[in-house]
Steps between C-alpha positions, in 0.01 A plus 500: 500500500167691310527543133631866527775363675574234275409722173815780642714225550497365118543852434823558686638175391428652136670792578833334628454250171550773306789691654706223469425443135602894481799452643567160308426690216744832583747234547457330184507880333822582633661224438416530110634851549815441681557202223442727204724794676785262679696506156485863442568586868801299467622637215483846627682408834749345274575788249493747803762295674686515226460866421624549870793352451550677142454831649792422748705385269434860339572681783836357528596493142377904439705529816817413344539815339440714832770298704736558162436872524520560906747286534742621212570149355333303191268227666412180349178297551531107465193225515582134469341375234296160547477632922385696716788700623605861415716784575623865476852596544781745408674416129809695600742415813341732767925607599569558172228737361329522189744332272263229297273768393409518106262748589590879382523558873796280583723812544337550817643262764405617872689346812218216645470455840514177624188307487291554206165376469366195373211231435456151510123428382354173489172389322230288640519144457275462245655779252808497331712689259405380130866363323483608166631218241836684400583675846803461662568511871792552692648419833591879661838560624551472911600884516155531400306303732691583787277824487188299585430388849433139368698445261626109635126373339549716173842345446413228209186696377496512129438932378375652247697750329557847678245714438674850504422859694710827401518792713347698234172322574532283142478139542566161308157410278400177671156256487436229805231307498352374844246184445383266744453106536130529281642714232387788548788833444564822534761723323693750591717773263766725635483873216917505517467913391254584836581214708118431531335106546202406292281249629296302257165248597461220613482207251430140498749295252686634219802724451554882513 
């Protein structure tokens, strides 16, 4: 082999010497990257799974009033408190009309078809309904739950309070907080004169 020869050789050798300490060294850059990013890219994967399920829950609890108004009977909204589980439901007996109405509307007491519509919402496994210190929950009468299509698992579950729908499109004032196993929360507020939800942010510790 001549000294050209040799001299191109060293060369190339150089040349693949060096890649690899550029790619050692792209490695070494992402890696302080993805390390200085992982938290924050959690966090944000985090609060948007919990926004999700928030906005869900909203969905369902603005909903209330709708199904009070179409359907001609007050509605109630219940969350169990400490759980996961939640539902939406007629207040009054859907045979006997609108007779459990406080509302200024309770004069008006349409014949229901049989039939009326309902939810049964669940959150994910790692959210729950925040129990508030003084709030008292309730077993829900077997008339009621015989409305759901599952109501043999919701049997024992511990409710909140109905939350209330008129057919005048008022509602109960209400706050539920939704947190998840790392603290972090998210409000909602039900406006009892529109019927409208609030959503507030997301926070990390405290109380509302």
């Amino acid at each position: 082999m001549n000294r050209r020869s040799l001299r191109r050789s060293a060369k190339n050798d150089r040349r693949r010497g060096f890649t690899l300490l550029e790619i050692l060294l792209v490695l070494a850059v992402v890696a302080v990257i993805i390390g200085a990013t992982w938290p924050s890219l959690m966090q944000y994967v985090r609060e948007e799974g919990l926004r999700s399920a928030v906005d869900e829950v909203r969905q369902d609890l603005a909903g209330t009033r709708l199904k009070a108004i179409e359907n001609g009977l007050v509605y109630q909204f219940r969350y169990e408190p400490g759980g996961r589980n939640y539902i939406v439901l007629p207040y009054d007996r859907p045979e006997t009309g609108n007779v459990a109405a406080s509302s200024t509307q309770s004069q008006f007491r349409p014949t229901r078809p049989q039939g009326v519509p309902t939810v049964m919402g669940k959150l994910p496994e790692t959210l729950q309904f925040r129990a508030l210190p003084t709030q008292r929950v309730e077993t829900i009468p077997t008339e009621w739950l015989s409305m759901l299509s599952q109501r043999e698992s919701l049997g024992m579950v511990q409710w909140s309070g109905p939350i209330l729908a008129f057919l005048d499109g008022t509602t109960d004032n209400a706050t539920l907080i939704i947190e998840d196993r790392q603290g972090y929360w998210q409000g909602l507020t039900l406006r009892g004169i529109t019927g409208s939800v609030e959503l507030g942010p997301v926070i990390r510790g405290g109380s509302p």
